[in-house]
N, C-alpha and C positions, 0 to 999 in steps of 0.2 A: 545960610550956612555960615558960620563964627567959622574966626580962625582954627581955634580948638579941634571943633570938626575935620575942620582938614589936616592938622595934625594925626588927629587919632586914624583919623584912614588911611594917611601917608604911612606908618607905622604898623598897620594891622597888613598893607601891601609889601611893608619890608621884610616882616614876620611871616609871611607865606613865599616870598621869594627865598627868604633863608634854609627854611625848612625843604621845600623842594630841593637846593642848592644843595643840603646837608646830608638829604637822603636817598640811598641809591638803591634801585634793584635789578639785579643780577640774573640776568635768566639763566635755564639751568643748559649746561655744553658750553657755554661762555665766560673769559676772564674778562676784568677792565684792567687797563693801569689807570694808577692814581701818580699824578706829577702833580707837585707842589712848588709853586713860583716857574713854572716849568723843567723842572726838574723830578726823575722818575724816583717815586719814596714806596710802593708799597703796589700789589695786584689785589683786586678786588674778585671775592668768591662766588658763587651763583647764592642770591638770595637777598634779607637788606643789609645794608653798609651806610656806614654813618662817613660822611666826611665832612673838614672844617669847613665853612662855608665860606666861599671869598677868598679861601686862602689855598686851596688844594681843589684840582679838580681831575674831572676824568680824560684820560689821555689817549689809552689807543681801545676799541673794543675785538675783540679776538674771539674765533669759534675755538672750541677745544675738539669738536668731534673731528671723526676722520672726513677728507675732502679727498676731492675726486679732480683730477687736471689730466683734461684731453691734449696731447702730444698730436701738433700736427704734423701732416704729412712733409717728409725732407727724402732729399738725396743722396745718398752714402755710397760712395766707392769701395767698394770690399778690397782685400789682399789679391787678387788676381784680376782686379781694374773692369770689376762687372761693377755697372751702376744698377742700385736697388732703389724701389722709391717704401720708405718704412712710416709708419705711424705706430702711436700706441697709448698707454693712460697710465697713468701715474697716481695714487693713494699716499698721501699722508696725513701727519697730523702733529697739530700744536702742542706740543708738553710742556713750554717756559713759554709765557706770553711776553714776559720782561723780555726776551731775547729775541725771539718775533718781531716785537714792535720794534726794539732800538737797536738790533744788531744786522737788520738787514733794510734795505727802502723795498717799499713792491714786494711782499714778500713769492706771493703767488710768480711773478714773473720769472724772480731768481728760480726757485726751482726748476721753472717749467725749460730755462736757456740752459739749467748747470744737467736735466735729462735729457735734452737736444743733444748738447756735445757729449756727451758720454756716450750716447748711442753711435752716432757717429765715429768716437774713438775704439768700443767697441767693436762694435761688427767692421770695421775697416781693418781691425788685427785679425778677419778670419776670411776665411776663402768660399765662395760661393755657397759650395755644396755642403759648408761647415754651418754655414747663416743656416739656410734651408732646412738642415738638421739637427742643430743643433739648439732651438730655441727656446730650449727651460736652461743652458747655461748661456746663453744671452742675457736671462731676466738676472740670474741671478747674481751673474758679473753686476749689472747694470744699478743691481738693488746696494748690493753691496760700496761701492762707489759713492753713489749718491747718498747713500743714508752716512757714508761714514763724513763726506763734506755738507751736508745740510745738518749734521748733529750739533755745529757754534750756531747754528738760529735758532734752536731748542724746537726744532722739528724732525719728526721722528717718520723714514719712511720707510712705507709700510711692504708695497707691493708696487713692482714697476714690471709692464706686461706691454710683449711685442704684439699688436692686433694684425697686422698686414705685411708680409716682405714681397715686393710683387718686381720679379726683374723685369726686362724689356720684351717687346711680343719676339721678336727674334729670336732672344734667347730661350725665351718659352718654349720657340717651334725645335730648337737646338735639343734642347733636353729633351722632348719629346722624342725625336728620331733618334738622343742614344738610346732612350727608354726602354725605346723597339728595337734596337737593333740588341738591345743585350737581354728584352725578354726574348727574338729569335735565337740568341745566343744558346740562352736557356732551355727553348723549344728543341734545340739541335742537339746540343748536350743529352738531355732526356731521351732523342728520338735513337741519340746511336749506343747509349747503356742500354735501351731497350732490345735494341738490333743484337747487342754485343752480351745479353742474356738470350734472349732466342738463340742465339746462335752457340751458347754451352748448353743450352736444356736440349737442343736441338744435336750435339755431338756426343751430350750424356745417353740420349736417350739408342743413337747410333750404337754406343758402346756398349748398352744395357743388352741392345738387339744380337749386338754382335758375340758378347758372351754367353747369353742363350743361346743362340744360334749352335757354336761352339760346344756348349753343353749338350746340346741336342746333337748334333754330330758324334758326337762322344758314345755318348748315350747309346746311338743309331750303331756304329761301328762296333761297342761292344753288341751288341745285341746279334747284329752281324756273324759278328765270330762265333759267336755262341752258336748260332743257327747252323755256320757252316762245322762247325764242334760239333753238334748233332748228329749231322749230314753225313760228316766221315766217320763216326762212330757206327751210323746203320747202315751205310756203304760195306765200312769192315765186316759189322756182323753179318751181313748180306751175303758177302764173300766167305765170312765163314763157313757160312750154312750150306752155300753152295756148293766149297769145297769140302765139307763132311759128307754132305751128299753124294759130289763123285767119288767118294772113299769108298761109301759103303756100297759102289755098285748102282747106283739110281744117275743114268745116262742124261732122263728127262732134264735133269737140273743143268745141263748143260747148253741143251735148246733153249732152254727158257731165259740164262744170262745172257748168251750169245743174241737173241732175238729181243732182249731189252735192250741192249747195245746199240741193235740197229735200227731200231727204232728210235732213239736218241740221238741218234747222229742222223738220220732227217730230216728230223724234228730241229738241229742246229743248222742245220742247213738249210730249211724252208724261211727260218726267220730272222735269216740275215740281211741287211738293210742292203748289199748291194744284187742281191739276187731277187726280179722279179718272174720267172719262169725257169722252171726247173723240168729237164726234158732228161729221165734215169732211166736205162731199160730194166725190168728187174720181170724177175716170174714170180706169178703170183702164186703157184705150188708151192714157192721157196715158206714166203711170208704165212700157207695155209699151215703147212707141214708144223713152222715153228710154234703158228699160235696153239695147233696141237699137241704139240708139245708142251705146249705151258699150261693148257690145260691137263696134261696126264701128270705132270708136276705139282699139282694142283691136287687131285688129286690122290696120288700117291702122300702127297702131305698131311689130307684126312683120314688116311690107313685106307681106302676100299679100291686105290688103282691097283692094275698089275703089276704095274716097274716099280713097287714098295721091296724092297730088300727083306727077305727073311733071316729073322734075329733066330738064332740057336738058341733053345728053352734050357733056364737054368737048374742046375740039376744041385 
């Protein structure tokens, strides 16, 4: 092999290093920088790219898709001096690579320390039961913060989420027993509006009793009267009759009042609750005589006795 030869391969080896050196490809979700002399001149697009050979090369390579940063587990003292142990994950993504690469070192780190303290500054301005409950405005205190101080690295974040707030087993058993003590709370509350409804349904329904009741008394009394309204109206006619009767000379009608009389005042007499033998002398001729009498009353009432009064025929 001549000199020549080895020129020409030396040459055809500098010619393929050039080219290589010259031409760049770009995968796609990815920027490059391009520094020249080491100095940052231009970002390089996903696809190929020409650059000077020798004189400009490539400088930082950066993804553009969104990225995923596990937030490990920390300690945080909340506003009322409960210690919480928290984790969570964090979403961003590249939108200036030029500012990525040269405005922060580490970039992945910085985020991952500037979501640490914030968590920590957050939840430490809220009080236990605030963390606990509160944690879609945690995220979104927390998103807000970080995206507005990582937005001079030209990253853009996306979504920052609490996975775990877990206080100490003590205070776990703590919450538990108020848990309970205010779903008893609840339980009691419940059991004595229940009592304190039964007990209006229960004086309504008294009252419902009581003015029916009242009605029916009413009711009763008129009816009463009514009855005794009757009573002394055929009592009256009774005595009317009786006494038309002894007008016109029929004696019978007189026996016969007299011996319902006496008859009713036995009979009040037999059925009085402090009286259980009743010892009366009486003759029983008295009681034959009258019942005859009430029969010839009787009667004479149907026109064919003798003690019927003769009416003068009118002329």
């Amino acid at each position: 092999m001549t000199a020549g030869d080895i020129v020409i391969i030396a040459i055809v080896i500098v010619l393929i290093v050039t080219v290589f050196a010259g031409v760049k490809t770009v995968p796609q979700g990815s920027n490059w920088t391009v520094e020249r002399f080491g100095k940052y001149t231009r970002t390089l697009k996903p696809g190929l790219n020409i650059l000077v050979p020798y004189v400009e090369g490539v400088g930082a390579k950066l993804t553009m898709m969104e990225q995923v940063l596990d937030v490990p587990t920390q300690e945080v003292i909340t506003k009322d001096n409960a210690t919480v142990s928290v984790d969570g994950v964090a979403f961003f993504q590249v939108l200036d690579a030029a500012k990525a690469a040269y405005e922060v070192q580490n970039l992945e780190l910085a985020i991952l320390n500037l979501v640490m303290t914030n968590i920590r500054t957050v939840m430490g301005s809220m009080d236990l039961d605030q963390l606990l409950s509160h944690r879609d405005e945690i995220n979104t205190r927390l998103l807000s913060v970080v995206d507005a101080a990582a937005s001079s690295w030209g990253v853009k974040a996306n979504r920052i989420e609490i996975k775990d707030i877990i206080p100490p087993a003590d205070l776990v058993a703590s919450m538990g027993r108020q848990m309970k003590a205010e779903r008893d709370k609840r339980a009691s509350v419940l059991e004595a509006e229940g009592a304190r409804q039964s007990e209006i349904l229960r004086a309504e329904g008294q009252k419902a009793a009581q003015i029916l009741e009242a009605e029916g008394r009413r009711e009763a009394a008129f009816r009463d009267a009514e009855a005794r309204e009757r009573l002394a109206e055929a009592e009256a006619k009774a005595t009317q009759v009786v006494s038309q009767a002894i007008a016109g000379g029929d004696l019978q009608a007189i026996n016969y009042f007299v011996a319902q009389k006496y008859i009713e005042a036995f009979k009040e007499l037999a059925a009085a609750p402090n009286q259980k033998v009743i010892l009366v002398p009486m003759e029983a001729t008295a009681i034959m005589s009258s019942i005859g009498g009430i029969a010839e009353l009787a009667r004479s009432a149907l026109g064919d006795g003798p003690g019927r009064a003769a009416t003068p025929p009118k002329t």
